[in-house]
C-alpha positions in Angstrom: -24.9 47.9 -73.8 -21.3 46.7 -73.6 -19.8 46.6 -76.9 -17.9 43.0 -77.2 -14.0 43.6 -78.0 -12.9 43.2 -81.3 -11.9 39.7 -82.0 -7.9 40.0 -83.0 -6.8 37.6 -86.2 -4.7 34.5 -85.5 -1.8 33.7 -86.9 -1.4 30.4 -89.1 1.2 29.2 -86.0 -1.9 29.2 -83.2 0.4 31.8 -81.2 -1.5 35.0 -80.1 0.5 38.5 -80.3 1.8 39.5 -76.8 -1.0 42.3 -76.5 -3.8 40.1 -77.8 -3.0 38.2 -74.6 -3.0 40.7 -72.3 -6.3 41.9 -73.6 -7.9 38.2 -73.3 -6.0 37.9 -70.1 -8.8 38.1 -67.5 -7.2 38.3 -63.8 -8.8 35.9 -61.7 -9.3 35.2 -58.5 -7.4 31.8 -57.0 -10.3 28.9 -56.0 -10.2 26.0 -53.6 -10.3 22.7 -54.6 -13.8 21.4 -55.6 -15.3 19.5 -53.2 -17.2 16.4 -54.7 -21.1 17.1 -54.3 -24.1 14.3 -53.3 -27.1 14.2 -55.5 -30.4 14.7 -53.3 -32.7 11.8 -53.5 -36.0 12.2 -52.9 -37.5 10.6 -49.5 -40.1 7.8 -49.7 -42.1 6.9 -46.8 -42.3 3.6 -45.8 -45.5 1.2 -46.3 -46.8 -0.6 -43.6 -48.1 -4.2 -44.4 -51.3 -5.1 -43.1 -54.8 -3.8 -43.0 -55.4 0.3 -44.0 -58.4 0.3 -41.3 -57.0 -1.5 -38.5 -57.8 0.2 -34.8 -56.4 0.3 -32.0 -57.5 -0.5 -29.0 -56.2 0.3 -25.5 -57.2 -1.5 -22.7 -56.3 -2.4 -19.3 -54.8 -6.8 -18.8 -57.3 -8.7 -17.9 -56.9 -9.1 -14.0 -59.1 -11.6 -11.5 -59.3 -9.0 -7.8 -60.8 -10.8 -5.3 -61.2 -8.6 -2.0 -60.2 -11.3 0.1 -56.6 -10.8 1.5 -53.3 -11.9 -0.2 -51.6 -14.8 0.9 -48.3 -15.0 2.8 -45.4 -15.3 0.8 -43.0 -18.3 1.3 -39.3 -18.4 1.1 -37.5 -21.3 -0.6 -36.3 -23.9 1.4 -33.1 -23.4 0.5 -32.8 -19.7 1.5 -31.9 -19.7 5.7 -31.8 -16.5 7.5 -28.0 -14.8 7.9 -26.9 -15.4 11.8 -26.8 -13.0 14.5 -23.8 -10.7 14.5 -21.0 -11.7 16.7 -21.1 -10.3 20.6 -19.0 -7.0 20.8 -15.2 -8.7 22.3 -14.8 -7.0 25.7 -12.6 -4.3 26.1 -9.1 -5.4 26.3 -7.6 -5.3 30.0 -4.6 -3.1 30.9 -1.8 -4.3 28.9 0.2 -6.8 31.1 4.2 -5.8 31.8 5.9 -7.8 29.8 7.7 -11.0 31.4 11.3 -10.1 30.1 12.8 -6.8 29.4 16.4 -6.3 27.4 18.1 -3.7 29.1 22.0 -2.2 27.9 24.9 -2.9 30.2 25.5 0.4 30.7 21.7 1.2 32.4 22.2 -1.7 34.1 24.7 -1.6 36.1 23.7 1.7 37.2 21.8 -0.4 39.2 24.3 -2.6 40.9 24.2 -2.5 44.5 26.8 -5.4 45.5 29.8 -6.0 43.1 31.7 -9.0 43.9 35.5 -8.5 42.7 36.6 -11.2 40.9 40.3 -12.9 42.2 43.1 -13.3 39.4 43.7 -16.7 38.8 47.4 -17.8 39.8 47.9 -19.7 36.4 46.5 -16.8 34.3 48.7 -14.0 36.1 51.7 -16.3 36.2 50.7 -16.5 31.9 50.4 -13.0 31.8 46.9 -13.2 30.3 44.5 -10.1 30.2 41.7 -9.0 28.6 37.6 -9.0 28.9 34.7 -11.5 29.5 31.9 -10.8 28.4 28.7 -12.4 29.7 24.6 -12.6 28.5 23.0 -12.3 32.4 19.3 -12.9 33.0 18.3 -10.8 36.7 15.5 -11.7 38.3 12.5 -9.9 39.4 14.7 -9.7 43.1 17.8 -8.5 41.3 19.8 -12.0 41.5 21.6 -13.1 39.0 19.4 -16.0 37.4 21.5 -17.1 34.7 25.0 -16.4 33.4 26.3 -17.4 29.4 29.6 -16.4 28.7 29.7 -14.8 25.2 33.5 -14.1 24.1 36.9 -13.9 26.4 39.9 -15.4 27.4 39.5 -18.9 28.8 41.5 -19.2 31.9 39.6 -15.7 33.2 36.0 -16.5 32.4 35.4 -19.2 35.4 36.5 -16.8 37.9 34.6 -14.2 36.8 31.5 -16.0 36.2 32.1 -17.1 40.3 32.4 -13.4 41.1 29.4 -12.0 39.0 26.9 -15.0 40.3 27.0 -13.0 43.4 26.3 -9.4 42.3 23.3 -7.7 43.4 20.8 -5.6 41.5 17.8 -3.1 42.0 14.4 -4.8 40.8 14.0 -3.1 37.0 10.2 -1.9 37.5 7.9 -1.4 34.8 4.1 0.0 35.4 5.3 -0.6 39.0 5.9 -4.3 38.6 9.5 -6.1 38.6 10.5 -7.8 35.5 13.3 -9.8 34.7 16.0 -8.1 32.8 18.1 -9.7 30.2 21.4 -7.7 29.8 25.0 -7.7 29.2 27.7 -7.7 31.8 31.9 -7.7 30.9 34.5 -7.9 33.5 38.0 -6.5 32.9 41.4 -8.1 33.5 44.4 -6.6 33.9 47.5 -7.1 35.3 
């Protein structure tokens, strides 16, 4: 058996001696927190109210079969079949040329084949006015000038010009093989 140390006297002041305190002194070892603990409680089952001896029975609803055969069912009144889908649309046709066709200046008159030279009026020369006319043409499918607007210029040059470009020829402009009329712009120069 372990023999149980001697107990040391204390002094009147309640203070130990440093080796009493090292004897007592009992390393120990650092501890987590305590976690707080649930009391068990016991488990009850619960009581059923009602008769102890009741019985069960399984059995199959209560159906009337006849072996005649069902009757048709009905729809509501209210209820009308969906339509019939819509025909398939026919295929669409070659795209048609289109009537009117913008075409630059430049390409166009590429395609001049009669250029009418415009005269210098007396008044304008005489003036000493110069510069460009510029015009918005619409060429028909024969290459005629179908329309002339006159867009920007100076004014004493742009009736002469308009009288010279009226009478300028051009190739047809074809598309898919077809002619099409051709907007475009023209510009005549003056110069002296």
């Amino acid at each position: 058996m372990q023999q149980a140390p001697a107990a040391i006297p204390q002094q009147s002041n309640g203070f130990q001696p440093v080796a009493a305190q090292q004897q007592n002194a009992v390393p120990q070892k650092p501890t987590a927190p305590e976690t707080p603990r649930t009391v068990a409680r016991a488990f009850t089952a619960p009581t059923v109210a009602g008769p102890a001896n009741s019985t069960i029975v399984d059995a199959a609803p209560a159906l009337a079969i006849n072996s005649t055969t069902p009757a048709a069912v009905g729809l509501p009144t209210r209820i009308t079949p969906l339509p019939p889908p819509p025909a398939a649309a026919p295929a669409p046709a070659t795209p048609a040329a289109p009537r009117q066709l913008s075409v630059a200046g430049s390409v166009q008159a590429a395609k001049l084949t009669r250029q009418v030279v415009p005269t210098y009026p007396a008044v304008a020369k005489a003036a000493r006015v110069q510069g460009t006319v510029h015009f918005r043409a619409v060429i028909g499918t024969d290459g005629l000038v179908k329309s002339l607007t006159t867009l920007a210029g100076p004014l004493p040059l742009a009736q002469a010009a308009a009288e010279a470009v009226k009478q300028w020829r051009y190739q047809p402009t074809l598309v898919d093989g077809r002619p099409v009329e051709v907007t475009t712009q023209i510009d005549v120069a003056f110069t002296l």
